[in-house]
MIDRENVO-291311 format. One record per residue (C-alpha): x negated, y, z. Coordinates in nm, 3 decimals. Last residue first. Layout:
<recs>
<rec X="X" Y="Y" Z="Z"/>
...
</recs>
This chain:
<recs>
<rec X="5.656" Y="-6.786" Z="-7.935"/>
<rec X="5.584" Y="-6.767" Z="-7.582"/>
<rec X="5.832" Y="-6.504" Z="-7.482"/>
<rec X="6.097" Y="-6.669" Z="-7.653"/>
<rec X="5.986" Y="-6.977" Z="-7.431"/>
<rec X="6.051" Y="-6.737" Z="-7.082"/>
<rec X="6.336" Y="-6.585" Z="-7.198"/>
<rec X="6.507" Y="-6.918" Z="-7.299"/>
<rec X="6.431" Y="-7.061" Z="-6.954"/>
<rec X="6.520" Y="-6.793" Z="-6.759"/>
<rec X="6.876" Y="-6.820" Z="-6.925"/>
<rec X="6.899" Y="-7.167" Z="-6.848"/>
<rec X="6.781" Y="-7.138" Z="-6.486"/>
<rec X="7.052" Y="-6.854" Z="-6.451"/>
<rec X="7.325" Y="-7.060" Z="-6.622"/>
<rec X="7.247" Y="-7.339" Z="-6.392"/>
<rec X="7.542" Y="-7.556" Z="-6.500"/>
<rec X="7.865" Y="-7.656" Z="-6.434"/>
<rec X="8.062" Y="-7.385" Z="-6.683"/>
<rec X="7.832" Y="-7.527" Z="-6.933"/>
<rec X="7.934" Y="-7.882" Z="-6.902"/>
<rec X="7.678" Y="-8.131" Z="-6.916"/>
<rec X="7.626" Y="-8.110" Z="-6.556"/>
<rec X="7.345" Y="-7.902" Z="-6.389"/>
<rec X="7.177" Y="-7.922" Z="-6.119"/>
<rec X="6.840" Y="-7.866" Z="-6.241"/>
<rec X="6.784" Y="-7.796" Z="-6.635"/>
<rec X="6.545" Y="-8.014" Z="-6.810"/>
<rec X="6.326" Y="-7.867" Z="-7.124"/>
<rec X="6.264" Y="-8.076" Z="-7.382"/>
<rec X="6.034" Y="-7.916" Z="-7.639"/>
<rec X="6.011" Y="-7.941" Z="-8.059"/>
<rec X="5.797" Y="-7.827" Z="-8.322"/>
<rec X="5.687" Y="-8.114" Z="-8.580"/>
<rec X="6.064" Y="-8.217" Z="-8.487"/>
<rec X="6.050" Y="-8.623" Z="-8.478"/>
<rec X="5.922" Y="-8.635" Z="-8.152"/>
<rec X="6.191" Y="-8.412" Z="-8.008"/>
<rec X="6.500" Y="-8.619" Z="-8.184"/>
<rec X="6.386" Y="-8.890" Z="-7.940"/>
<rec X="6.324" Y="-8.724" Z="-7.618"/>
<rec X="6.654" Y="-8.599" Z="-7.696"/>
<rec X="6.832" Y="-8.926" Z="-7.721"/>
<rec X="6.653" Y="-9.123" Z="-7.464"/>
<rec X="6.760" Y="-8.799" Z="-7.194"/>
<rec X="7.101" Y="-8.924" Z="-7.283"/>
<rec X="7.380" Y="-8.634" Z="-7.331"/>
<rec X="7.725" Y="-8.751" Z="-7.205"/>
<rec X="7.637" Y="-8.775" Z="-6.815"/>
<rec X="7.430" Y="-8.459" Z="-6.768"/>
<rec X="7.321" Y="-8.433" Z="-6.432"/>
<rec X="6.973" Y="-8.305" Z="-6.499"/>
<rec X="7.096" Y="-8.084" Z="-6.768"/>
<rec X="6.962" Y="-8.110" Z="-7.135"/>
<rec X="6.733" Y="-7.830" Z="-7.312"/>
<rec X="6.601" Y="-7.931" Z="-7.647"/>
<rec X="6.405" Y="-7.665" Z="-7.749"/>
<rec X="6.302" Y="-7.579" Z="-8.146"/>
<rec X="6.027" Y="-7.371" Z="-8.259"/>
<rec X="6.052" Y="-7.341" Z="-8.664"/>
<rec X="5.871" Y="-7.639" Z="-8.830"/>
<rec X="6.232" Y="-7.836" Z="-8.956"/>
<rec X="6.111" Y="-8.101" Z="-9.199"/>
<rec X="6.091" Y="-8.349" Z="-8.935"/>
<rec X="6.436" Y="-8.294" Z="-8.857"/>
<rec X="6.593" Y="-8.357" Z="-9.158"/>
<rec X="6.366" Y="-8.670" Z="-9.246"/>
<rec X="6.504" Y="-8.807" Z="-8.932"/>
<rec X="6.864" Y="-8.727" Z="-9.028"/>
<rec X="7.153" Y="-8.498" Z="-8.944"/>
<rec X="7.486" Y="-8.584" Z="-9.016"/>
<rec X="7.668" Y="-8.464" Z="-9.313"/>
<rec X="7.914" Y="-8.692" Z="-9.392"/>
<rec X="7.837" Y="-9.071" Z="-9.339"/>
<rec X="7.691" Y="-9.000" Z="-8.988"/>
<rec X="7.956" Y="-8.746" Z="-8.898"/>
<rec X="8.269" Y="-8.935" Z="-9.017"/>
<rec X="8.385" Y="-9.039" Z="-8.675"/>
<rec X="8.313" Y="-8.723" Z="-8.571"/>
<rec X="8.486" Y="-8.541" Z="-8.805"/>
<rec X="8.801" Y="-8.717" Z="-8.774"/>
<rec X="8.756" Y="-8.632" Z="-8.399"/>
<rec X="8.741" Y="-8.276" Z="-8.438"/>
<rec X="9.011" Y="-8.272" Z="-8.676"/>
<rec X="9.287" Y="-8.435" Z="-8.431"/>
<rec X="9.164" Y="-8.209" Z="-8.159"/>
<rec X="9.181" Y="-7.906" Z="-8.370"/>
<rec X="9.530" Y="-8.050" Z="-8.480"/>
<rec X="9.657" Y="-8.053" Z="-8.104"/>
<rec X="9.494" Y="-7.713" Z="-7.997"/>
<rec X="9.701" Y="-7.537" Z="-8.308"/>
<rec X="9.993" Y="-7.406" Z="-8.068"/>
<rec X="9.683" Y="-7.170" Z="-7.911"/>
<rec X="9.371" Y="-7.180" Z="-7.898"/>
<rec X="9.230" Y="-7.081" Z="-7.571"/>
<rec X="9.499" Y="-7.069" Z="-7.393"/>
<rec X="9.650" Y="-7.404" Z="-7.549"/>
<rec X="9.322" Y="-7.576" Z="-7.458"/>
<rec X="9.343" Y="-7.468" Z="-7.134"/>
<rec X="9.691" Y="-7.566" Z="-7.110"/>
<rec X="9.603" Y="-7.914" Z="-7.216"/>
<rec X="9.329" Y="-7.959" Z="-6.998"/>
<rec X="9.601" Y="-7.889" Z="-6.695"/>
<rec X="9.831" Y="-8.138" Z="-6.805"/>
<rec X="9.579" Y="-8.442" Z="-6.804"/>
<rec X="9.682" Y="-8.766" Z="-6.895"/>
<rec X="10.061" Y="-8.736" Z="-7.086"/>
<rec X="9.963" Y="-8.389" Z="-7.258"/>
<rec X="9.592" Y="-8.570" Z="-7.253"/>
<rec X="9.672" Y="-8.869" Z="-7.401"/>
<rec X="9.926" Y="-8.671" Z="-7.653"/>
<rec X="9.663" Y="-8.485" Z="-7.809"/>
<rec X="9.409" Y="-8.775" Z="-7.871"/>
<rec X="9.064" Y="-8.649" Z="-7.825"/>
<rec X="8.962" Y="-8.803" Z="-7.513"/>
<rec X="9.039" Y="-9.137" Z="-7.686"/>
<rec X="8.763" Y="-9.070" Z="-7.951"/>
<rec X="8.484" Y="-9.025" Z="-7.704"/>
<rec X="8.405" Y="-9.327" Z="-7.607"/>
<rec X="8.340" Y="-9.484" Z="-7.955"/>
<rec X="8.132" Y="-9.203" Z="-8.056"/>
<rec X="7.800" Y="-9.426" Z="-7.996"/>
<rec X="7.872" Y="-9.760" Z="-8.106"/>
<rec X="7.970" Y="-9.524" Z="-8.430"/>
<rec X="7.633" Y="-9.420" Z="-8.466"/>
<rec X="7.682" Y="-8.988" Z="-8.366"/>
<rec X="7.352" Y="-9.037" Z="-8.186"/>
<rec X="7.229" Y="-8.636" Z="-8.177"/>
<rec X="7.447" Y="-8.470" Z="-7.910"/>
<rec X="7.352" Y="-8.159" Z="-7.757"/>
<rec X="7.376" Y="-8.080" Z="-7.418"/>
<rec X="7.171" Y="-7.748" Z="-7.473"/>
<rec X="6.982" Y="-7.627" Z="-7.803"/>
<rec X="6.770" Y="-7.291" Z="-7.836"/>
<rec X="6.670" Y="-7.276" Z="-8.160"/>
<rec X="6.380" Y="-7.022" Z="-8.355"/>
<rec X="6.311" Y="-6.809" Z="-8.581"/>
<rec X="6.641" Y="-6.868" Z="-8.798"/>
<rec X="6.657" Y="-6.662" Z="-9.168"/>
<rec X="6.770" Y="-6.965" Z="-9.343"/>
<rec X="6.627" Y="-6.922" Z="-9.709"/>
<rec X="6.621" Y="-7.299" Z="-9.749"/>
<rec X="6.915" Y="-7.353" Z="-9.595"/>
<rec X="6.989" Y="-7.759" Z="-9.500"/>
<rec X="6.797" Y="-7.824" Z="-9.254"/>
<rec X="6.792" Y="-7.510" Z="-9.060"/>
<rec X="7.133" Y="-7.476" Z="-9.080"/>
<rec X="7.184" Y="-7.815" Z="-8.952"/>
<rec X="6.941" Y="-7.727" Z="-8.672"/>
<rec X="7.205" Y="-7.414" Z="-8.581"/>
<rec X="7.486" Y="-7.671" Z="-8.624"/>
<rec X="7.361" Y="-7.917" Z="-8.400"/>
<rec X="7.294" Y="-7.649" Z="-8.121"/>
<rec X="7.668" Y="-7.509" Z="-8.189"/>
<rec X="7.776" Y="-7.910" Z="-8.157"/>
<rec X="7.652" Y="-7.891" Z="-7.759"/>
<rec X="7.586" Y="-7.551" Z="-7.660"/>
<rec X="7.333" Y="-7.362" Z="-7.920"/>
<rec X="7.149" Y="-7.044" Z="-7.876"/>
<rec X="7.027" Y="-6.936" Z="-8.201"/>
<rec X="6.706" Y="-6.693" Z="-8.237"/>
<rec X="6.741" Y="-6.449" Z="-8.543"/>
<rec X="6.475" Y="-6.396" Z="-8.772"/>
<rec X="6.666" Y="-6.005" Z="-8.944"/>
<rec X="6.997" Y="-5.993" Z="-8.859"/>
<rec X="7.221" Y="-5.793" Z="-9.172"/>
<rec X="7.544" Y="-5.882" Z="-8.955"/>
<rec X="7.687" Y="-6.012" Z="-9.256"/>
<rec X="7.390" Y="-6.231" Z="-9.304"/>
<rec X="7.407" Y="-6.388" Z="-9.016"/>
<rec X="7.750" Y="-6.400" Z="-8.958"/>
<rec X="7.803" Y="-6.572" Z="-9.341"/>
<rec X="7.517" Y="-6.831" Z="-9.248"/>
<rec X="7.671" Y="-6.885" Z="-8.919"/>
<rec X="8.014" Y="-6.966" Z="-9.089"/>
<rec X="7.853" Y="-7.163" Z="-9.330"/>
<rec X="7.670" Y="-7.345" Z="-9.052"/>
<rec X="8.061" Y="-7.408" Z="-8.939"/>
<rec X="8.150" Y="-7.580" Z="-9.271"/>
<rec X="7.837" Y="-7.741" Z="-9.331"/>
<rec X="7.902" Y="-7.956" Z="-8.955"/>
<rec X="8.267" Y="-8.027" Z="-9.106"/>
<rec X="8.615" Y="-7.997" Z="-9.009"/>
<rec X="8.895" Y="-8.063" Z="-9.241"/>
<rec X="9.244" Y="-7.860" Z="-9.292"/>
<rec X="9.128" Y="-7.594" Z="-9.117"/>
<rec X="9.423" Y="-7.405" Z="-8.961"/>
<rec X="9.363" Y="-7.024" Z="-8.927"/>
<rec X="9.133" Y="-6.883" Z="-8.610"/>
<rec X="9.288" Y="-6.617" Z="-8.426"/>
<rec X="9.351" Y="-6.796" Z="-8.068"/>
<rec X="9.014" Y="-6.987" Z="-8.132"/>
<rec X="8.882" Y="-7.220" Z="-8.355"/>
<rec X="8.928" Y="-7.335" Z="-8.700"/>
<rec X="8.643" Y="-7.193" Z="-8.823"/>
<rec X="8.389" Y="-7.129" Z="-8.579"/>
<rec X="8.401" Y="-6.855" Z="-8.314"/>
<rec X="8.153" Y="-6.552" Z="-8.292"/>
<rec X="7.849" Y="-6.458" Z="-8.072"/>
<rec X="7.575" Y="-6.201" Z="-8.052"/>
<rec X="7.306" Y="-6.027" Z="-7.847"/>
<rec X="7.100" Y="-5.756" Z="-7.873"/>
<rec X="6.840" Y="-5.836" Z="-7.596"/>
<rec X="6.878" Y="-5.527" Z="-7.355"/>
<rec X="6.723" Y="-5.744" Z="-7.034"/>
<rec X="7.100" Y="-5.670" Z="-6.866"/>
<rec X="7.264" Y="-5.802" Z="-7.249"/>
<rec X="7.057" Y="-6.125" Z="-7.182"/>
<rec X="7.190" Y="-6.256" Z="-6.826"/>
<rec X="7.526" Y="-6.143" Z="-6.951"/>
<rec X="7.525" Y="-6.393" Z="-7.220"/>
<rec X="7.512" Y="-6.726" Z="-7.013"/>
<rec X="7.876" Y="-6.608" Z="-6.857"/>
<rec X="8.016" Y="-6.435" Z="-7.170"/>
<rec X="7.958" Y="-6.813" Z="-7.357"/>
<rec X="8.313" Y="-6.975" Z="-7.289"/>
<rec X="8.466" Y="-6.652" Z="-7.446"/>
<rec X="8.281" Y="-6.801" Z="-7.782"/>
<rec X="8.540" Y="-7.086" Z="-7.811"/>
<rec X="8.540" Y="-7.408" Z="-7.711"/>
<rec X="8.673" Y="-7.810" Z="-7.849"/>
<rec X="8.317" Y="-7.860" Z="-7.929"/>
<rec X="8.044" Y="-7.632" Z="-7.880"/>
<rec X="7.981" Y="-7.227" Z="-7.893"/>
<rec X="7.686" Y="-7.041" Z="-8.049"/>
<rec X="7.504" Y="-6.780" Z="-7.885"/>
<rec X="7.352" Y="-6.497" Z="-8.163"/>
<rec X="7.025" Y="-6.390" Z="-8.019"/>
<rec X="6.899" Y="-6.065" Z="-8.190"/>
<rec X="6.531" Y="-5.967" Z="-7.982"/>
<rec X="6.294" Y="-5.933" Z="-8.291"/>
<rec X="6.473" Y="-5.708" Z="-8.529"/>
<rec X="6.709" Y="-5.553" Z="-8.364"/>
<rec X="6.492" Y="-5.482" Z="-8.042"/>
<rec X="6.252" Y="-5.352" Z="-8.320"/>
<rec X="6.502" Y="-5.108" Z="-8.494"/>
<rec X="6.611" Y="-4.961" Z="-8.150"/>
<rec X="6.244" Y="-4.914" Z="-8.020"/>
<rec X="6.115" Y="-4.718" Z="-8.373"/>
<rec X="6.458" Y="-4.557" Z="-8.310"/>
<rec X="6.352" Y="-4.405" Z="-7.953"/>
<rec X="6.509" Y="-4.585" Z="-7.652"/>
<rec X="6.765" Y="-4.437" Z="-7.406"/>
<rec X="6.937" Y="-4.781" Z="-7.294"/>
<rec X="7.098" Y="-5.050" Z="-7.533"/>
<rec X="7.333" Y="-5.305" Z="-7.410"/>
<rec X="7.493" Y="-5.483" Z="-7.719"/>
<rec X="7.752" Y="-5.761" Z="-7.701"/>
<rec X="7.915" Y="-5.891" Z="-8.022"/>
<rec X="8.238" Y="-6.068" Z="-8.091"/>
</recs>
């Protein structure tokens, strides 16, 4: 999915806004890139050429992953990225989409990234950690639980919400073992990278960020007022002014 808002501008204009201004938004766990359209308006009415797709495995069109991995989805960005022929393009990552974009990062020697935009991102995946959020991830808990959430999920990807739910947590618990993220990963990271987290945000500790900031030799926290760790309830417009302002910077 891609959402472009160019006005009457020369091609010397076009091929710069291309080059410079690309920011590809990428969605977090259990979503889909509809769930970005909100944050991504701000940016297509100040003509930023922006982007989005949906990982593997999710969506209505998505085909059944069998297993679910953090260097399966950067694959996915690498392939849109390079696809897409984007020259230094900034990421804007909600919750696992920010962990992939670093992951990229980390792990692509060649990645193209200029610089990450992360927000409720998760970075302890110990198991002490996770231990919460396993139950929330059992299909039938939340058939049984919480009708509604099941719907959503079904509307937003279909009869395959159960096993994305199933995978999602596999990965999880496997995360640290797998392909987690480490210290060393981060500090070898130099592009600019900021850790935004919402003032209310009840998954996301501020410890954890703070912490994962002084290991990047590039890194900001930026807090977000009133908002929840869920995107749909939080300050989209704060957000968005905040990325402006800090792409504006760098």
């Amino acid at each position: 999915m891609r959402y472009n808002k160019i006005h009457a501008l020369n091609i010397g204009q076009v091929l710069y806004m291309a080059s410079t201004n690309s920011v590809i938004f990428l969605h977090g766990t259990l979503g889909t890139s509809g769930d970005l359209k909100p944050l991504m308006e701000y940016f297509t009415e100040k003509e930023y050429n922006v982007h989005c797709f949906d990982f593997s495995g999710h969506g209505l069109n998505a085909k059944e992953t069998k297993e679910f991995r953090i260097d399966l989805f950067a694959k996915d960005l690498d392939q849109f990225i390079r696809q897409n022929n984007l020259n230094s393009p900034i990421i804007f990552g909600y919750s696992m989409g920010g962990y992939v974009a670093l992951y990229h990062v980390a792990n692509y020697d060649d990645s193209p990234i200029k610089m990450i935009f992360t927000y409720g991102t998760r970075f302890n995946w110990s198991e002490k950690s996770i231990q919460k959020e396993i139950p929330t991830l059992n299909p039938q808990n939340i058939i049984e639980k919480y009708p509604q959430t099941a719907e959503l999920l079904k509307k937003k990807h279909g009869e395959q919400w159960p096993h994305l739910l199933r995978s999602t947590a596999h990965m999880m618990q496997h995360l640290e073992k797998l392909d987690g993220l480490t210290k060393e990963d981060m500090t070898d990271i130099t592009i600019p990278v900021i850790l935004m987290i919402g003032d209310q945000d009840r998954v996301i500790t501020s410890e954890e960020t703070h912490l994962t900031k002084s290991w990047l030799r590039n890194g900001i926290v930026k807090t977000i007022s009133h908002s929840k760790h869920e995107l749909e309830r939080s300050n989209l417009k704060e957000m968005a002014s905040t990325i402006m302002e800090n792409i504006e910077k760098f």
